[in-house]
NUGU-906367 format. One record per residue (C-alpha): residue in three letters; x, y, z; chain; residue number from 1. Coordinates in Angstrom, 3 decimals, always signed. Example, Ala and Ser with C-alpha at 12.3 -4.5 7.8 and 13.67 -1.06 7.14 Angstrom:
! NUGU-906367
REC   aa        xx        yy        zz  ch    i
REC  Ala   +12.300    -4.500    +7.800   A    1
REC  Ser   +13.670    -1.060    +7.140   A    2
***
This chain:
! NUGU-906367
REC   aa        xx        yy        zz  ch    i
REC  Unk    +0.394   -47.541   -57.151   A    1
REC  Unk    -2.792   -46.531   -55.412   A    2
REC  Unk    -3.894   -43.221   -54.651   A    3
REC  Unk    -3.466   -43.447   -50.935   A    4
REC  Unk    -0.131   -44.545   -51.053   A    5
REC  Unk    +0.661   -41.929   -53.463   A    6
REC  Unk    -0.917   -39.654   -51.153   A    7
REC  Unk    +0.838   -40.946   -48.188   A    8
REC  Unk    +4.062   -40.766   -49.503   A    9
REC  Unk    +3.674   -36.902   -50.744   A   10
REC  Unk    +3.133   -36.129   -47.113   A   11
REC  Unk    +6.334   -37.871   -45.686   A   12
REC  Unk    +8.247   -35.690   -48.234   A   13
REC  Unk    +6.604   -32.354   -47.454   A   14
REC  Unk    +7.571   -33.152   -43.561   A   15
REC  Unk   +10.656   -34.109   -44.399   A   16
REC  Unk   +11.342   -31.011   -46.177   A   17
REC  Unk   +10.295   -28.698   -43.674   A   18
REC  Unk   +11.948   -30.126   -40.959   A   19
REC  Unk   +15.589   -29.843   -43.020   A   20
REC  Unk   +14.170   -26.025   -44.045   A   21
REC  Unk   +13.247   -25.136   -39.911   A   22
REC  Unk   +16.530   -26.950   -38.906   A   23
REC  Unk   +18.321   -24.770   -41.356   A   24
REC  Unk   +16.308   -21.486   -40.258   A   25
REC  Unk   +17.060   -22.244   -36.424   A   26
REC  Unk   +21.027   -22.674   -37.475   A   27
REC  Unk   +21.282   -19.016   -38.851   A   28
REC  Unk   +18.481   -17.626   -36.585   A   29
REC  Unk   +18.586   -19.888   -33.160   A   30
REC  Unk   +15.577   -19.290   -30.923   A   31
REC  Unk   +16.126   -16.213   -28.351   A   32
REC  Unk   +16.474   -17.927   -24.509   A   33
REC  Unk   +14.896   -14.911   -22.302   A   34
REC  Unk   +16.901   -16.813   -19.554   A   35
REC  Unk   +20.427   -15.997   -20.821   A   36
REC  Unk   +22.589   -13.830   -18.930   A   37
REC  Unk   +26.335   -13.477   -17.839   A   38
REC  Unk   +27.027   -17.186   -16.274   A   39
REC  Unk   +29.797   -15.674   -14.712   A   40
REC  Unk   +28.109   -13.327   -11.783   A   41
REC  Unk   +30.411   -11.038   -11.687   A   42
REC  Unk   +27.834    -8.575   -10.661   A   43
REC  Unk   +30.190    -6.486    -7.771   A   44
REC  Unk   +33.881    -6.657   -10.161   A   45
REC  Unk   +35.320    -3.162   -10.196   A   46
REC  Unk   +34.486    -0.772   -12.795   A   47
REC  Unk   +36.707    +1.719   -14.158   A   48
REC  Unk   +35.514    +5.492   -15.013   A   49
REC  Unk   +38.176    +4.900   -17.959   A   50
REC  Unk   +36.104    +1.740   -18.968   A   51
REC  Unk   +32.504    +3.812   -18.955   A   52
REC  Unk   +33.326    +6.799   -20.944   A   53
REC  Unk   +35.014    +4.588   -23.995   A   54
REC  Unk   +31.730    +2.693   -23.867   A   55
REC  Unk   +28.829    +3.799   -26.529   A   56
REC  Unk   +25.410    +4.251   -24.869   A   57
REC  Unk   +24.012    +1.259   -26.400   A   58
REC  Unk   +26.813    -1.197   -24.961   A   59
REC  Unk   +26.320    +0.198   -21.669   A   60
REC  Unk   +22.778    -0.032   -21.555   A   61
REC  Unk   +22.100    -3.597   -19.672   A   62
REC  Unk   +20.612    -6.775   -21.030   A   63
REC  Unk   +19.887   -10.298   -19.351   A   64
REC  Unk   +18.160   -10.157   -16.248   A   65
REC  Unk   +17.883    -7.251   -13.998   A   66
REC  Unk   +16.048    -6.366   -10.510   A   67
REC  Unk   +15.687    -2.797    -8.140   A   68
REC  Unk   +14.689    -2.422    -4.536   A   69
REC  Unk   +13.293    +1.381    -3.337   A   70
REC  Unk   +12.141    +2.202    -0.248   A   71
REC  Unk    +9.591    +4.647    -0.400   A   72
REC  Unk    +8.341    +7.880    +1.778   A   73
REC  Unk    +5.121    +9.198    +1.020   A   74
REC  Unk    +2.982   +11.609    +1.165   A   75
REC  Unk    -1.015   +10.932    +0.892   A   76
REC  Unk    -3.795   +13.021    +0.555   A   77
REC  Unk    -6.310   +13.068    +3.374   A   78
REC  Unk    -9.841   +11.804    +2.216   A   79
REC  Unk   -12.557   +14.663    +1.522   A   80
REC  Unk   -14.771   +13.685    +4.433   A   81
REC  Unk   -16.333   +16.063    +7.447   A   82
REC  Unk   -16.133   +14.317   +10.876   A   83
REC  Unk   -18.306   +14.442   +13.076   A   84
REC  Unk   -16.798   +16.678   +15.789   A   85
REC  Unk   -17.815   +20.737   +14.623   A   86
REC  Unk   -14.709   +22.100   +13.328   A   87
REC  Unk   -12.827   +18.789   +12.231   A   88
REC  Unk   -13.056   +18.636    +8.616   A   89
REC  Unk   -10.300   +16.883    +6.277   A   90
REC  Unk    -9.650   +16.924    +2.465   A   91
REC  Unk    -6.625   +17.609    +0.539   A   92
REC  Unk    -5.820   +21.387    +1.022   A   93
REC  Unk    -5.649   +20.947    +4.585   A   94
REC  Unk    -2.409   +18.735    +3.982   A   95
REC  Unk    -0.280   +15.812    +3.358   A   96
REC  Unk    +0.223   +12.579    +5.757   A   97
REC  Unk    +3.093   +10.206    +5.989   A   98
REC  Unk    +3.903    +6.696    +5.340   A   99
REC  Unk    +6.176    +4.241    +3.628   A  100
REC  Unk    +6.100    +1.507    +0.979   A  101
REC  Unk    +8.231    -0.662    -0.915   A  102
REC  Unk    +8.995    -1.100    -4.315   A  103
REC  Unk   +10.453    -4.347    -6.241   A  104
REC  Unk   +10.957    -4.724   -10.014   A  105
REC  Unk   +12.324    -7.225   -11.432   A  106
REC  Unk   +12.588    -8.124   -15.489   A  107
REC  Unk   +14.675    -9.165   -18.528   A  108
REC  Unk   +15.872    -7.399   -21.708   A  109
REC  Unk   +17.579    -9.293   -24.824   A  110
REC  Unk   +19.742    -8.156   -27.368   A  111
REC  Unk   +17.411    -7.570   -29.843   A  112
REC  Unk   +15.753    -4.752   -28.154   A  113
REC  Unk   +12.391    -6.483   -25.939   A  114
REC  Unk   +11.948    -7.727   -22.933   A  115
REC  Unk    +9.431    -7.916   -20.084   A  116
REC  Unk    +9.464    -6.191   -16.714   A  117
REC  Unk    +7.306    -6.594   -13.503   A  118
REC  Unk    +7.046    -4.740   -10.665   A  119
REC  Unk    +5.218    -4.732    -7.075   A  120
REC  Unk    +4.203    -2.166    -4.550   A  121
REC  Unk    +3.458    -2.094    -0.851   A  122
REC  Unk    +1.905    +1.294    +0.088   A  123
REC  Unk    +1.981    +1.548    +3.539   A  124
REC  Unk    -0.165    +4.864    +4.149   A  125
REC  Unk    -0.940    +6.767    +6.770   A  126
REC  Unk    -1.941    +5.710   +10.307   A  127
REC  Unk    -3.507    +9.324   +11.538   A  128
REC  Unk    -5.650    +9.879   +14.077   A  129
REC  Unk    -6.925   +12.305   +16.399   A  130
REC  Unk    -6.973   +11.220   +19.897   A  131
REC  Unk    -8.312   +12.711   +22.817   A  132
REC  Unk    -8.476   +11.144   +26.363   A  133
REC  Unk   -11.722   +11.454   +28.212   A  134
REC  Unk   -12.194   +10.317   +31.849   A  135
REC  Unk   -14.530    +8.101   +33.177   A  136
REC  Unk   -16.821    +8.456   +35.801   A  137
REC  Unk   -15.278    +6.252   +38.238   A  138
REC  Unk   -11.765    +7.907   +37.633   A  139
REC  Unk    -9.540    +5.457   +39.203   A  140
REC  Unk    -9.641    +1.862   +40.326   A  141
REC  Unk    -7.334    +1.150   +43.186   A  142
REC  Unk    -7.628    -2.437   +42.955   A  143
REC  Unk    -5.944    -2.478   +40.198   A  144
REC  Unk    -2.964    -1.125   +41.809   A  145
REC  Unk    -2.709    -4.070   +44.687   A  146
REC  Unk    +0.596    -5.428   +43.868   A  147
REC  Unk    +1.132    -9.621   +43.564   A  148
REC  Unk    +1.360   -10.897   +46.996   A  149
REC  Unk    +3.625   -13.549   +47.674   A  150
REC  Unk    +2.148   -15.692   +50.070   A  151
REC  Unk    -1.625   -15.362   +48.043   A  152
REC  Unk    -1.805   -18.693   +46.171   A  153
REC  Unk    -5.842   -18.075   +45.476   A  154
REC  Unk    -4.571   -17.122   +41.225   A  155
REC  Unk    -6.579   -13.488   +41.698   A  156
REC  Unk    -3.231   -12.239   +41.315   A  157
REC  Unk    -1.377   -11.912   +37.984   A  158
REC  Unk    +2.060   -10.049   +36.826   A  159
REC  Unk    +0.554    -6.455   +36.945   A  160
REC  Unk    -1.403    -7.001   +40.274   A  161
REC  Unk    -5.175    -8.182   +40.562   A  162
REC  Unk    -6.455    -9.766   +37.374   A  163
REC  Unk    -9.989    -7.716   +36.402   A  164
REC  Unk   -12.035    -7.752   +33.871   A  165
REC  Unk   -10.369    -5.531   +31.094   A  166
REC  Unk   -13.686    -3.464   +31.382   A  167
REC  Unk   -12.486    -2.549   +35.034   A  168
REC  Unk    -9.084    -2.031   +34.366   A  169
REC  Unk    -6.985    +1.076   +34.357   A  170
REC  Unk    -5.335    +2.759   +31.910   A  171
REC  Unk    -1.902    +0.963   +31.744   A  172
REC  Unk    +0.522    +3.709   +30.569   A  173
REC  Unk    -1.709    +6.380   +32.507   A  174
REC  Unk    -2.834    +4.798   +35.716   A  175
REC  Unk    -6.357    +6.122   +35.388   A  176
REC  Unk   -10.038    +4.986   +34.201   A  177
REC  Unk   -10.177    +6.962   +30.859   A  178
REC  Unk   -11.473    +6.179   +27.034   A  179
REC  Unk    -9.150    +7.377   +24.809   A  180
REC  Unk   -11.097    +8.576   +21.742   A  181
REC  Unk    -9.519    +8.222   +18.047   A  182
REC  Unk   -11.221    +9.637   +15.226   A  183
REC  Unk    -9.304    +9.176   +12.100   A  184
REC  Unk    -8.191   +11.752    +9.843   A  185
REC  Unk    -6.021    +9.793    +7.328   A  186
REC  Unk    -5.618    +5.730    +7.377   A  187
REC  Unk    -5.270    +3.627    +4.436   A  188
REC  Unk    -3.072    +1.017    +2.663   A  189
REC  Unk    -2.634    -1.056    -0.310   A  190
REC  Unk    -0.486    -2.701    -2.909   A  191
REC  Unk    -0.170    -2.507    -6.822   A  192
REC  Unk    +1.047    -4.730    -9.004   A  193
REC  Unk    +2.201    -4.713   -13.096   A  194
REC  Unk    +3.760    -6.123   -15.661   A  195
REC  Unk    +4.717    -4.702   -18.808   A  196
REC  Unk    +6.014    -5.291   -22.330   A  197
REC  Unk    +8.563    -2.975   -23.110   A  198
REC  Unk   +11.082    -2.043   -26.304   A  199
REC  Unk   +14.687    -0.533   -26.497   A  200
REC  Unk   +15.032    +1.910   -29.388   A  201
REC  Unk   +18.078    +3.661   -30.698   A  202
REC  Unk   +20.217    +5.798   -28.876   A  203
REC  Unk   +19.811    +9.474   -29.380   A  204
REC  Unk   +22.088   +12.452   -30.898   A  205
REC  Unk   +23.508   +13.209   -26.860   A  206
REC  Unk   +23.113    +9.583   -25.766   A  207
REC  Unk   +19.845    +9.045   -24.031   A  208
REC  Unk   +18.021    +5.889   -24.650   A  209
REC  Unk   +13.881    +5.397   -24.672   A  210
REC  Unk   +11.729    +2.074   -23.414   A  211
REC  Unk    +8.347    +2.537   -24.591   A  212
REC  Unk    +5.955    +0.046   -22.936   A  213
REC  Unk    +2.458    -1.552   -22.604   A  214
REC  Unk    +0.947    -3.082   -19.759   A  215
REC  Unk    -1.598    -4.692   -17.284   A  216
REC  Unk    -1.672    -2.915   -13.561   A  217
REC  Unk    -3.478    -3.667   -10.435   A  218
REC  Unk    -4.109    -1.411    -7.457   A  219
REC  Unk    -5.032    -1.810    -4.347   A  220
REC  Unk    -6.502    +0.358    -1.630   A  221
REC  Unk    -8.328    -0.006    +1.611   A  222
REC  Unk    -9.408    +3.054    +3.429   A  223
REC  Unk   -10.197    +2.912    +7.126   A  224
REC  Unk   -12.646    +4.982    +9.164   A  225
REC  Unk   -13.624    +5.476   +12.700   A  226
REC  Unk   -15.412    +7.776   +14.639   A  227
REC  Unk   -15.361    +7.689   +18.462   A  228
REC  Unk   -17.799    +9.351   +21.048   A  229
REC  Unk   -18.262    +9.537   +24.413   A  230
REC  Unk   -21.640   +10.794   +26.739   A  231
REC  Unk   -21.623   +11.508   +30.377   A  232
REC  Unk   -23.579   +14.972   +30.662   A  233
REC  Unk   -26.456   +15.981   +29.034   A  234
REC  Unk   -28.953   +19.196   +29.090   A  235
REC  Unk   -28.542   +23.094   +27.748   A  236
REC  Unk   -27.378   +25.462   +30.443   A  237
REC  Unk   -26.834   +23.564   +33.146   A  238
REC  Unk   -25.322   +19.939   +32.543   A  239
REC  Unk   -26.962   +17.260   +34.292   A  240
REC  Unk   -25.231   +13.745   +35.119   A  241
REC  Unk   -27.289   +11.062   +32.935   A  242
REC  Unk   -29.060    +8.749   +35.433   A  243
REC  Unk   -30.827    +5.293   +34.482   A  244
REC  Unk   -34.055    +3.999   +35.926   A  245
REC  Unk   -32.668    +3.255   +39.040   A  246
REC  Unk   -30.677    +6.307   +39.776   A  247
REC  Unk   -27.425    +4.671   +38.888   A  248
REC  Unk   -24.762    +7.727   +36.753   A  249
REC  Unk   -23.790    +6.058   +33.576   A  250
REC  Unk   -21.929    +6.622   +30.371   A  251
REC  Unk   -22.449    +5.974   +26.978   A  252
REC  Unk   -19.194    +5.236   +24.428   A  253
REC  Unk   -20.123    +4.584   +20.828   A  254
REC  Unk   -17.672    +3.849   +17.994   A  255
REC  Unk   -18.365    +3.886   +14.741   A  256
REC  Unk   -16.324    +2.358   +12.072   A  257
REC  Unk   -15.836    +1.535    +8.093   A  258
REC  Unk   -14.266    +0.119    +5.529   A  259
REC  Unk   -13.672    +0.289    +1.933   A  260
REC  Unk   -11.684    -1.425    -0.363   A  261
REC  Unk   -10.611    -0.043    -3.931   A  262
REC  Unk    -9.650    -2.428    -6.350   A  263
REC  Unk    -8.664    -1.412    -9.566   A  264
REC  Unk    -7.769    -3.191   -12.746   A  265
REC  Unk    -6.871    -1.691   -16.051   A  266
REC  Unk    -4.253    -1.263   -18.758   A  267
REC  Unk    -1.114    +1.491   -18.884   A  268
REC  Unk    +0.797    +2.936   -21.499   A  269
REC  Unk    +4.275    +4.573   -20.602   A  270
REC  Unk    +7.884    +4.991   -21.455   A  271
REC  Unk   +11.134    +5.331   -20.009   A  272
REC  Unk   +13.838    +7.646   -20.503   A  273
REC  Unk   +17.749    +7.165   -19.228   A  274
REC  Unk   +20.718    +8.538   -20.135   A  275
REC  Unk   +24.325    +8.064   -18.939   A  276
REC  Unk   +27.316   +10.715   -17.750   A  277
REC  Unk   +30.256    +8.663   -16.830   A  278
REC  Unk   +29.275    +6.789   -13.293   A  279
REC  Unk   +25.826    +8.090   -12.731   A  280
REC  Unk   +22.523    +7.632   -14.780   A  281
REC  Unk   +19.714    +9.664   -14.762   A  282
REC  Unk   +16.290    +8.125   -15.848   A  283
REC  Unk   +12.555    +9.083   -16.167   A  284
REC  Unk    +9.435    +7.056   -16.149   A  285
REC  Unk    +6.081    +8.253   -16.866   A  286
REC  Unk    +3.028    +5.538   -17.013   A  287
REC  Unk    -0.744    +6.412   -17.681   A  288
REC  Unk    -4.061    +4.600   -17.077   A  289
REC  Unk    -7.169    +4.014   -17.201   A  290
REC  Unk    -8.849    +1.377   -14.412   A  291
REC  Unk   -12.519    -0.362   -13.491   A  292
REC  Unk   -12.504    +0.057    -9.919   A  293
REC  Unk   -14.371    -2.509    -7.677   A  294
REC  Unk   -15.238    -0.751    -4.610   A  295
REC  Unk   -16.932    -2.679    -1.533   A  296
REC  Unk   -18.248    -0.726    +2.002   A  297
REC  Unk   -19.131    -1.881    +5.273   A  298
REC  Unk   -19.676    -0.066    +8.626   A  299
REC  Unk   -20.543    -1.037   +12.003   A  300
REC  Unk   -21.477    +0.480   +15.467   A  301
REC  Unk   -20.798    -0.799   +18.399   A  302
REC  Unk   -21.656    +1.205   +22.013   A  303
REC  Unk   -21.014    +0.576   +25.456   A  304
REC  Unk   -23.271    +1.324   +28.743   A  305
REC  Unk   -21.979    +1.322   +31.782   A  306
REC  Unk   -23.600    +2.126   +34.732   A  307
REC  Unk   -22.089    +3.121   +38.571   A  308
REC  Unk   -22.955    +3.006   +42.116   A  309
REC  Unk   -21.459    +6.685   +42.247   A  310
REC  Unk   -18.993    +9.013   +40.939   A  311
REC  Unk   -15.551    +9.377   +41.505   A  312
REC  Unk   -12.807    +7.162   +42.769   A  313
REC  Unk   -13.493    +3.488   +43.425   A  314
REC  Unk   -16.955    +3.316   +42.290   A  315
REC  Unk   -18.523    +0.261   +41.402   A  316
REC  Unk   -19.628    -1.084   +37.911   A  317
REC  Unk   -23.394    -1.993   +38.696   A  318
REC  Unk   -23.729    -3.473   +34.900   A  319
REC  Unk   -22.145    -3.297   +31.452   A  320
REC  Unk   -24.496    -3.565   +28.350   A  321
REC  Unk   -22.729    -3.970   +25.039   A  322
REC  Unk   -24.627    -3.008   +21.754   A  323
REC  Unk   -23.511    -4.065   +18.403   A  324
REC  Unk   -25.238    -3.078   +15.582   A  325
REC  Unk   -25.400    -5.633   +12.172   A  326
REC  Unk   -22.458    -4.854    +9.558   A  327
REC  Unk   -23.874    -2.989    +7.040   A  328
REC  Unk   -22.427    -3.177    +3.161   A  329
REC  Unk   -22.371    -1.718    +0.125   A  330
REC  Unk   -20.777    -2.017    -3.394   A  331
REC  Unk   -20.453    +0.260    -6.259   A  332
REC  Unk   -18.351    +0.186    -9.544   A  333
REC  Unk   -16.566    +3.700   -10.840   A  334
REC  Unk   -13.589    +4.179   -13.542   A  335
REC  Unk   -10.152    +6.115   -12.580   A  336
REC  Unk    -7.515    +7.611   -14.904   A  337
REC  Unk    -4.517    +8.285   -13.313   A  338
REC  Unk    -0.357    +8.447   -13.602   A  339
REC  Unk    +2.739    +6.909   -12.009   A  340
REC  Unk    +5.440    +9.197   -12.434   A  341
REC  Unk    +9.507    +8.546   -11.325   A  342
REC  Unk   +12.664    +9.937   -11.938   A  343
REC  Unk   +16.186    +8.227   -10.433   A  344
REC  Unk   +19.451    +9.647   -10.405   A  345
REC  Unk   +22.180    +6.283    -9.989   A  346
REC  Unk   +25.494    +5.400    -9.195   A  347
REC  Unk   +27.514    +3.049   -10.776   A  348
REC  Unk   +29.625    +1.366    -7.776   A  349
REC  Unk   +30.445    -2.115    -9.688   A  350
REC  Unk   +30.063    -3.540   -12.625   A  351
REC  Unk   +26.422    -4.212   -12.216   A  352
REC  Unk   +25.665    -2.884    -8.940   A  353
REC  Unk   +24.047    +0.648    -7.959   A  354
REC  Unk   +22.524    +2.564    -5.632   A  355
REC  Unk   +20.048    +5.425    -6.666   A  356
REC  Unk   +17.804    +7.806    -5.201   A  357
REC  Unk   +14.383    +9.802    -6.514   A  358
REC  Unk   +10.661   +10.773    -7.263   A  359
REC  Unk    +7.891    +9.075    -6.795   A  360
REC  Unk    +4.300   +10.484    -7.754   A  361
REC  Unk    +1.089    +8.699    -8.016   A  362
REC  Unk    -2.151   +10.220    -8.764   A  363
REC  Unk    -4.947    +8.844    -9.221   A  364
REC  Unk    -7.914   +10.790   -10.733   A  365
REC  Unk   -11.713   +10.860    -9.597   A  366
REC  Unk   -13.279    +7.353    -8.925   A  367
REC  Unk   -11.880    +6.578    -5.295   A  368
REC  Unk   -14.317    +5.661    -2.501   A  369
REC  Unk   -13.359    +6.805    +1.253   A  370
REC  Unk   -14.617    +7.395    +4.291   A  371
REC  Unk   -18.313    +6.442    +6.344   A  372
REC  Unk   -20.957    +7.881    +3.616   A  373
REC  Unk   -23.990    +6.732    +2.359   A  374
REC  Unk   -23.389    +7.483    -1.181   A  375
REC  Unk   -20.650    +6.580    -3.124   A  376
REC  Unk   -17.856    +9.174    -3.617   A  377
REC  Unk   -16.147   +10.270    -6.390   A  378
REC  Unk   -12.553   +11.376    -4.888   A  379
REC  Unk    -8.492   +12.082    -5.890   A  380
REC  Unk    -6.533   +10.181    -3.812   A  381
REC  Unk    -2.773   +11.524    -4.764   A  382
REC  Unk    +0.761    +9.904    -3.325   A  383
REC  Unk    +4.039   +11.983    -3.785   A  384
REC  Unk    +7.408   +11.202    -2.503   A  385
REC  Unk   +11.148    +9.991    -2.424   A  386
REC  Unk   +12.757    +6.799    -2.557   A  387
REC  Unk   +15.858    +5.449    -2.161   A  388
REC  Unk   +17.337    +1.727    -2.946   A  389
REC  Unk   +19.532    -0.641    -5.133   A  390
REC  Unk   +19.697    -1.801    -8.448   A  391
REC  Unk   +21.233    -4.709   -10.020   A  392
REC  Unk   +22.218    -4.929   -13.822   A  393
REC  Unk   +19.936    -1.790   -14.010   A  394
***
């Protein structure tokens, strides 16, 4: 027999052996299907206080799939900017604004004590503004209260009476020629996402149960600004109506706006803690971590002349000059350390079904960009809150 025969048929054995050897492995030890759960869905059948209290911590405590939906009120802090207008400053001892968000997890845990959960946030911050209204120098246009006439088939006539420019237009919900001015105080949104691997350990002395868990997060925040301002009179002492060349009153409205987007990637190390008495389950979850943040800026002005044939009611627009200055942008790269903190207190209603309530906190340390600057900042931006939603298999 030739060596390469010899040598060929030593490998045939050696794969045949191994293959009996796996198949008997896999028949004591089968392979763990992350995408096993109760066939029967028998998520809403009755449950029993009876039934919960003769159960042991770690039977109740849920394997298989599972999934939560919170709806979130927040609080955010305002950005650590001074406006423009004397007096008008914001940062985050002058208060707390409102929005809402929404939060979805969804994830699996097996039998053996790991799993994998993911989870997805829509921060819906604050829309808060400062508005004041500030009349023009023509102060009404009664044109544009001629109602549609019937019998008029010339088309200068539309739904709310004669179609003008939207330059010449009144003030729908006021019926008068007026700018209303909006500078912002607090306006931002964003999103975060994550996905974690996480471990079941052994039930405690009284019961409660800890997750410890590593992850990936992603965050998401885009903070607007605007500054609006409006010129009619000018002069110290004695205020004198702005002219042009010609002799024509005119006003000036300028806007200024920015934007800057936040986005952070980074890892997060956390744990959760739960812990059941009878139908309800009270649980803690504390996260911490440490992001690169990607931060872009732009900003733009735009201003608008407009010049009269007089003052008051009914005066003509003699021209119109719109000015808009080139989008200016910057980028910068910081690092933030921050938390997520929550704590839930839920109700068993069915055999897999809940509804809970709770805390939400998120803070996120220095290394957040807001507001129209030159210069980077270096800012907290914190979110603090309830929620309240459903949980399934939780």
């Amino acid at each position: 027999m030739s060596v390469r025969k010899l040598t060929f048929g030593l490998l045939v054995a050696a794969a045949l052996l191994a293959g009996q050897r796996g198949a008997e492995a896999q028949e004591h030890l089968p392979i763990a299907d992350p995408f096993h759960f109760d066939p029967d869905f028998r998520w809403f059948e009755p449950v029993y206080a009876a039934d919960l209290m003769d159960m042991k911590p770690s039977k109740r405590a849920s394997t298989g799939w599972y999934g939560s939906y919170d709806k979130m009120r927040l609080y955010f802090s305002r950005p650590d900017v001074d406006m423009l207008r004397e007096g008008n400053t914001s940062d985050f001892e002058d208060g707390l604004d409102e929005g809402w968000g929404d939060r979805i997890e969804v994830g699996f845990m097996l039998e053996s004590g790991s799993g994998w959960s993911a989870s997805y946030m829509n921060i819906g911050g604050p829309q808060a503004y400062e508005t004041i209204f500030q009349e023009r120098i023509n102060r009404l246009n009664t044109e544009a209260n001629i109602g549609p006439d019937e019998d008029d088939d010339s088309g200068n006539f539309g739904r709310f009476g004669l179609l003008l420019p939207s330059a010449d237009r009144n003030n729908f919900e006021l019926n008068e020629r007026i700018y209303e001015l909006q500078d912002s105080i607090n306006v931002f949104n964003g999103s975060s996402m994550e996905i974690n691997k996480t471990w079941r350990l052994e039930p405690y002395h009284y019961g409660g149960m800890l997750e410890p868990l590593i992850g990936l997060r992603y965050i998401d925040l885009n903070d607007y600004w605007q500054q609006e301002d409006y010129q009619r009179f000018q002069g110290l002492g004695n205020l004198v109506q702005l002219e042009d060349p010609d002799g024509n009153p005119y006003e000036v409205y300028t806007r200024n706006r920015a934007r800057t987007d936040n986005k952070m990637f980074g890892g997060q190390l956390g744990a959760r803690y739960f812990k059941y008495m009878d139908r309800f389950m009270v649980s803690g979850e504390f996260k911490a971590f440490a992001m690169a943040n990607y931060q872009s800026h732009r900003s733009s002005n735009d201003q608008i002349l407009t010049a009269y044939d007089g003052v008051g009611i009914d005066a003509e627009t003699v021209y119109v000059v719109n000015t808009r200055n080139a989008l200016a942008y910057r980028d910068n790269d910081e690092f933030v350390v921050g938390f997520d903190v929550r704590a839930d207190v839920s109700y068993q209603l069915t055999r897999h079904f809940q509804i809970r309530g709770g805390f939400q906190m998120i803070d996120l340390g220095r290394g957040i960009w807001r507001g129209q600057i030159d210069d980077p900042t270096d800012q907290t931006v914190v979110m603090v809150g309830g929620t309240f939603g459903i949980a399934l298999n939780r």
